[in-house]
DOSE-785890 format. One line per 8 residues: for each residue x, y, z of C-alpha. Coordinates in steps of 0.1 Angstrom, whole numbers, plus 5000, padded with zeros to 4 digits. Layout:
BEGIN
X,Y,Z ~ ... .
This chain:
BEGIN
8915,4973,7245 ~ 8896,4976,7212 ~ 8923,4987,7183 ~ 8934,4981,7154 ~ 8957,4951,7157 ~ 8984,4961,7130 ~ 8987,4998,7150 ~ 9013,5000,7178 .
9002,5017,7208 ~ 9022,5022,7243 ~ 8995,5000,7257 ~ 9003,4971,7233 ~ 9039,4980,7236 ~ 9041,4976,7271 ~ 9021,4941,7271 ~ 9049,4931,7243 .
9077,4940,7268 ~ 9058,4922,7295 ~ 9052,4891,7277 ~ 9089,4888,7261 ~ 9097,4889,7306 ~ 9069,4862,7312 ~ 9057,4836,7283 ~ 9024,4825,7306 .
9007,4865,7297 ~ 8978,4860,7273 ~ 8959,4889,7260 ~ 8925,4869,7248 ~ 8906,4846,7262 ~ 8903,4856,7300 ~ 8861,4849,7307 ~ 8867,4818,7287 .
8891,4806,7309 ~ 8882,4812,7342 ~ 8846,4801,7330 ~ 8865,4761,7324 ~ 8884,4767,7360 ~ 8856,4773,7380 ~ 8832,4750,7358 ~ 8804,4782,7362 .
8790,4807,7340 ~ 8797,4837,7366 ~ 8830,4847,7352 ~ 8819,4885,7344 ~ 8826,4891,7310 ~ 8830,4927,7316 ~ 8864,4918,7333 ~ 8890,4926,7298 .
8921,4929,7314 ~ 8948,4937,7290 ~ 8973,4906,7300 ~ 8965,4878,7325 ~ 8978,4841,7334 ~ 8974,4815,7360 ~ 9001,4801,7382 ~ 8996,4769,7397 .
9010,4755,7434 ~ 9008,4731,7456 ~ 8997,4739,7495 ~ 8992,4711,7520 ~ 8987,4687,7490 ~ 8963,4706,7477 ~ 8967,4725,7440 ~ 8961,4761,7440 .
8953,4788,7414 ~ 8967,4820,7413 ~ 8948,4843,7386 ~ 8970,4874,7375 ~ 8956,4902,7356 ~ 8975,4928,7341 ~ 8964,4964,7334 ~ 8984,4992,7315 .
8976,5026,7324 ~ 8984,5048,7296 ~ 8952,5067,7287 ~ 8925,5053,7305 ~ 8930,5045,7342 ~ 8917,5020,7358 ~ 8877,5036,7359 ~ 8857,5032,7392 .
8835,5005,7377 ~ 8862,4982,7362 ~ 8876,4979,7402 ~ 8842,4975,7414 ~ 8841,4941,7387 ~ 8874,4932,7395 ~ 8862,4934,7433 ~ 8830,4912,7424 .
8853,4888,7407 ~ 8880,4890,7434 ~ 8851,4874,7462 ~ 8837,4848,7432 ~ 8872,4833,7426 ~ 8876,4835,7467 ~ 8848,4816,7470 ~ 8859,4787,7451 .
8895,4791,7467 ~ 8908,4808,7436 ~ 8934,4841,7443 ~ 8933,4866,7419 ~ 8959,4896,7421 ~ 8958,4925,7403 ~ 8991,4943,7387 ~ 8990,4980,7369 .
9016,4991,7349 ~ 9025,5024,7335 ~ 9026,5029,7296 ~ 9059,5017,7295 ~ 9057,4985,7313 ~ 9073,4999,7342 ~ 9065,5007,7377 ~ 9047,4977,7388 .
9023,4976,7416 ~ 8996,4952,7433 ~ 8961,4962,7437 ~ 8951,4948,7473 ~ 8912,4942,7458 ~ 8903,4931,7492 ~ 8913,4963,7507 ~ 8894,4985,7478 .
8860,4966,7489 ~ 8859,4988,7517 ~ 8870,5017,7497 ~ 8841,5011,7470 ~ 8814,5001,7500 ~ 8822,5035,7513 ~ 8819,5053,7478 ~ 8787,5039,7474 .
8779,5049,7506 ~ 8783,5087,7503 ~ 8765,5085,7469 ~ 8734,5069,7478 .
C-alpha cells in the first residue's frame, strides 16, 4: 500500500485497530524477513502484505514458524496474481517447514477470515487451465 504516510485511510485504519489487538503486526519489512528465516534469496518480493508477524512453537522438540500475513480489503481485493504469489510462497515456506496463513480483513478490521492457500492451488491450476 503505497500512500501518503501522514493521510488516514480505512486500510491504515484498520491495520491501527489490528495492531493496538496484537503488538507482533509489522507493516515493513516482510521479504527482509523471511529472506533471514529461510537464509535464501527466494522470498518473492512481490509479496507486500499490508500487516504480517511470526509466531513461534515448539512441536516434538522441534521450533516451528508460523508466518501470518494480513490483508485489508477496502478498495482493491485481493487480485488473481497476488494469490497466485502468496500460493508460490505458501509451497517455498512449506518446503522448508515454514506455515504461512493468510487473514483478510474488511475495511474496518472486521470480519476476519483464513485463506486455505493450499486449497486455492487447485483453484488457480484450474484457472490457468481454462485460459491456456
Amino acid at each position: 500500500m503505497k500512500s501518503n504516510p501522514g493521510v488516514a485511510t480505512f486500510s491504515k485504519l484498520a491495520i491501527a485497530k489490528l495492531r493496538a489487538q496484537n503488538s507482533m503486526i509489522k507493516t515493513h519489512g516482510f521479504a527482509k524477513a523471511v529472506r533471514v528465516l529461510v537464509h535464501d534469496d527466494y522470498a518473492n518480493k512481490s509479496v507486500v502484505p499490508d500487516g504480517w508477524y511470526f509466531v513461534t512453537h515448539r512441536v516434538a522438540g522441534h521450533t516451528r514458524v508460523t508466518i501470518c500475513l494480513i490483508e485489508i480489503e477496502d478498495w482493491h481485493p485481493l487480485s488473481i496474481e497476488k494469490l497466485q504469489h502468496l500460493v508460490a510462497l505458501w509451497w517455498n515456506l512449506d518446503g522448508d517447514g515454514i506455515t504461512l496463513r493468510l487473514f483478510v480483513y474488511d475495511r474496518y478490521g472486521e470480519n476476519k477470515r483464513e485463506i486455505d492457500l493450499y486449497a486455492y492451488d487447485e483453484l488457480l491450476r484450474d484457472y490457468r487451465r481454462q485460459r491456456a
